[in-house]
C-alpha positions as CSV (number, residue, x, y, z in Angstrom):
1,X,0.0,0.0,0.0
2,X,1.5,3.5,-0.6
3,X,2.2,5.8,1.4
4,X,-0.9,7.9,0.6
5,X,-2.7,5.3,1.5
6,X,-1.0,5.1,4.7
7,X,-1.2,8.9,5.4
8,X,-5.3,9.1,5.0
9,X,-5.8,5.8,7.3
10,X,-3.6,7.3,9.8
11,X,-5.8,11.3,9.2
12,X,-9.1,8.9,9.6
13,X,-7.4,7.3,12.7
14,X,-6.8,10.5,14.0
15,X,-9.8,12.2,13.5
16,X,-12.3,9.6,14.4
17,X,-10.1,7.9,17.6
18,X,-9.2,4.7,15.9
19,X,-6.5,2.6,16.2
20,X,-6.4,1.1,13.0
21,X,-8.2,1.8,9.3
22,X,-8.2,-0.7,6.3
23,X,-9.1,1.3,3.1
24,X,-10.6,-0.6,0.2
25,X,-12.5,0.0,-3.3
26,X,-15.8,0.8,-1.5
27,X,-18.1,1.0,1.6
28,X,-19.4,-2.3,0.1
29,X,-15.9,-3.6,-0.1
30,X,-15.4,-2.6,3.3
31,X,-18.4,-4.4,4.8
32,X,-17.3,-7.8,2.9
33,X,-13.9,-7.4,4.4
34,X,-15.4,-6.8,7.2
35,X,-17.2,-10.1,7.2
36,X,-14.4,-12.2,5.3
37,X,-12.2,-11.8,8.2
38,X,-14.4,-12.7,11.0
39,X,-15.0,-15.9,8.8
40,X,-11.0,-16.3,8.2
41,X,-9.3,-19.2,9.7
42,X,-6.7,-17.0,10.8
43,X,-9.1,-15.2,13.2
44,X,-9.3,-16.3,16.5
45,X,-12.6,-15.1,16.9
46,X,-14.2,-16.8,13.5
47,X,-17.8,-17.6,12.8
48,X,-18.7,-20.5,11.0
49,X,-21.6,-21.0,8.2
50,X,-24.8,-21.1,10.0
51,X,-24.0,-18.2,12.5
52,X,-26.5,-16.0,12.8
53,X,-26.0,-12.1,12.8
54,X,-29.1,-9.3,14.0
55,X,-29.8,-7.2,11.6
56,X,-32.2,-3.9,11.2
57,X,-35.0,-4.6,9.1
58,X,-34.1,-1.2,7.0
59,X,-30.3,-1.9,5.8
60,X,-28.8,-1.5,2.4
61,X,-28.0,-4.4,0.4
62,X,-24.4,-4.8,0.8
63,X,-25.0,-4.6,4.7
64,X,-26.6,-7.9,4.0
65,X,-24.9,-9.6,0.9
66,X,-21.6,-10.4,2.8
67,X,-23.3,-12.0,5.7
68,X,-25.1,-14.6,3.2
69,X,-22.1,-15.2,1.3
70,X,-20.2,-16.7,3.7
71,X,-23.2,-18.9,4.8
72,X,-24.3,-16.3,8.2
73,X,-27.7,-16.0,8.4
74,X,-29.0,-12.4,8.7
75,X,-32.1,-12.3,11.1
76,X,-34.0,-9.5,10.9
77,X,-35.4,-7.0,13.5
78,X,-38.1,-4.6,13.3
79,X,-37.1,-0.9,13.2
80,X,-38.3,2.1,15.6
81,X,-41.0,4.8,13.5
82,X,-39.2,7.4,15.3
83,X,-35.5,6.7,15.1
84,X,-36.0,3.7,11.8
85,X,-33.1,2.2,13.7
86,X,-33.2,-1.4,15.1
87,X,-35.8,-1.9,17.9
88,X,-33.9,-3.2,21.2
89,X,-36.6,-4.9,22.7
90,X,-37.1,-6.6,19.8
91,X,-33.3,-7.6,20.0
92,X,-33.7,-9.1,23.1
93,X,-36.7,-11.7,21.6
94,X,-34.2,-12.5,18.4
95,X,-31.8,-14.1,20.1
96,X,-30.9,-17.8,19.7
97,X,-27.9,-20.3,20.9
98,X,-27.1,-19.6,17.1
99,X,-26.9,-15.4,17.6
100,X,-23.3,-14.5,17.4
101,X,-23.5,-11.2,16.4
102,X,-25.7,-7.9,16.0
103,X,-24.4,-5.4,12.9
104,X,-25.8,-2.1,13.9
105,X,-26.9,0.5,11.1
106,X,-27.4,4.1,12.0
107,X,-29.9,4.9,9.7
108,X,-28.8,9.0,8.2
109,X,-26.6,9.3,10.7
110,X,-29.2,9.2,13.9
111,X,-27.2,7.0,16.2
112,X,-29.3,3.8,17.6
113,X,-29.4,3.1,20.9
114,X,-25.6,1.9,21.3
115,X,-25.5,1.9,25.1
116,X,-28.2,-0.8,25.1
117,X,-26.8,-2.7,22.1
118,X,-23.4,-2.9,24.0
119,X,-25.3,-4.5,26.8
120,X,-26.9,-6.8,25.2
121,X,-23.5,-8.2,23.5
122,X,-21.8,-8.4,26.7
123,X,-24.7,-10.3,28.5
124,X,-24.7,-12.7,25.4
125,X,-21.4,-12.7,24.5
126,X,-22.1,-11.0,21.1
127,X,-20.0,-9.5,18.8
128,X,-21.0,-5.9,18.2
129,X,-20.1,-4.6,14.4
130,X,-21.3,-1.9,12.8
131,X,-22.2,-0.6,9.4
132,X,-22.1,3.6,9.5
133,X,-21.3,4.2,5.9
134,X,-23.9,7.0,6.2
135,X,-22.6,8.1,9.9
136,X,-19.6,9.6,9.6
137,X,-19.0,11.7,11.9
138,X,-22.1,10.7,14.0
139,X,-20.9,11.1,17.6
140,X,-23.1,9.3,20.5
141,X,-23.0,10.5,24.1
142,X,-19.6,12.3,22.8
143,X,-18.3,9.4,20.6
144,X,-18.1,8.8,17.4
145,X,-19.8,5.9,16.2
146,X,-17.8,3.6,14.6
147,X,-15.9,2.6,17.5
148,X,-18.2,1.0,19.7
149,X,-17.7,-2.9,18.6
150,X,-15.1,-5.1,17.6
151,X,-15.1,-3.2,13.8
152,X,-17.2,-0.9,11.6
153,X,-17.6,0.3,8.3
154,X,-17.6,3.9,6.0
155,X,-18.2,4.4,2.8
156,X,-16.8,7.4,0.1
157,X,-19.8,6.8,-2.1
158,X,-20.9,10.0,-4.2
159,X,-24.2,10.6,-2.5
160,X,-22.7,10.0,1.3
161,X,-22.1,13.2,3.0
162,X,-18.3,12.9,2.9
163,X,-17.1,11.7,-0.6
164,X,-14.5,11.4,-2.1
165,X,-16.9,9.9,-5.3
166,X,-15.8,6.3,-4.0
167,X,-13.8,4.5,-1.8
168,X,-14.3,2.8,1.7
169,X,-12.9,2.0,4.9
170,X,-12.9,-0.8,7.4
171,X,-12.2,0.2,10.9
172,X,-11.0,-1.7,14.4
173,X,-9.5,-1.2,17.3
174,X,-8.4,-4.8,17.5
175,X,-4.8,-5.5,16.3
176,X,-5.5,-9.0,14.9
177,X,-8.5,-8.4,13.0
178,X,-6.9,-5.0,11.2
179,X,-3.8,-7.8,10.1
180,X,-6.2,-10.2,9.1
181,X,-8.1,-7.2,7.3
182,X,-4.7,-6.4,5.0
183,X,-3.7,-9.9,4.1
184,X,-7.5,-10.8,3.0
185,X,-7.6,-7.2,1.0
186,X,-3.8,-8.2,-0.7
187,X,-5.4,-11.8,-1.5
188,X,-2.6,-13.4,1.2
189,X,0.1,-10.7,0.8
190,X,1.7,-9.8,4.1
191,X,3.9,-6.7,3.8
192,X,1.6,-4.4,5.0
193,X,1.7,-5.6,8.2
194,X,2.9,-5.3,11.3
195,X,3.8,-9.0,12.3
196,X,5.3,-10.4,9.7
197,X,7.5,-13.0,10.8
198,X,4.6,-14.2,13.1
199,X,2.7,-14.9,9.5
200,X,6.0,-16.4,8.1
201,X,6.6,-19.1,10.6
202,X,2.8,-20.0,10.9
203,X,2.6,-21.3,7.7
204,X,6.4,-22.2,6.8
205,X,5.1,-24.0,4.3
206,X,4.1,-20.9,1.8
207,X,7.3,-18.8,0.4
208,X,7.3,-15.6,1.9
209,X,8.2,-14.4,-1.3
């Protein structure tokens, strides 16, 4: 990745109070990273087909696409007339021994209800993941959403309110899943990462070349 790259992950970093930012192609891009790395092998935290994921009942299509094509099930929750974002009581009735994640969508960049969402992934042991492509920006209770979970997602897109006519970013604040992030965005490449040799002798088999 070049250095310009580098510079506006670090500016987005920066700005927004992330540790680390994964650019890509598009905010749809960054979604299905998003999702191909919690499914990775390498992840210690990996789903597996079947998996369910809580959804809000108004979401884009690429919200959704990844999660089907790695063989998650979306389930999907009713929305608030007030807010349009994802109802939390009606979080608490979706949940099954298959529910390993909710992906909250801040619907025009009015936050949902994170405090509560956050509750309800640590009493379930949930991962929390979010999709504010149109939320940039969007601080709740004097945060910016985006940095909530375990990752989440903005998109460059012409009609979003910051654009840059396309492009998207994946961010974390977990180490391990920002790694896993680059090699699955280089199709296996790992010198843009930190941990290099920790790659190299895990799989001594491949040429690091």
């Amino acid at each position: 990745m070049g250095p310009e790259v580098e510079y506006f992950e670090k500016k987005i970093c920066d700005k927004f109070g992330f540790k680390y930012a994964v650019t890509s192609n598009s905010g749809s891009s960054a979604n299905l990273l998003m999702i191909a790395s919690l499914m990775s092998n390498l992840n210690s935290k990996k789903l597996k087909k079947g998996d369910e994921i809580i959804v809000p009942a108004l979401a884009w299509s690429t919200s959704i696409f990844p999660i089907t094509q790695y063989g998650l099930v979306p389930v999907f929750v009713d929305c608030e007339l007030d807010t349009m974002n994802i109802t939390i009581k009606e979080i608490q009735k979706s949940i099954t021994k298959k529910t390993k994640a909710i992906l909250a969508i801040p619907i025009y960049g009015n936050p949902c209800d994170m405090k509560e969402i956050q509750k309800i992934c640590k009493k379930y042991n949930l991962i929390l993941l979010e999709d504010t492509c149109e939320s940039m920006g969007t601080k709740y209770n004097k945060r910016y959403l985006g940095g909530f979970g375990l990752a989440s997602t903005f998109s460059f897109y012409f009609s979003h309110h910051i654009t840059c006519l396309e492009g998207g970013v994946t961010v974390t604040n977990d180490f391990e899943f920002a790694e896993i992030m680059k090699i699955i965005r280089s199709h296996g490449w790992i010198r843009d990462i930190k941990e290099k040799k920790k790659w190299i002798s895990k799989f001594p088999e491949i040429n690091p070349n």
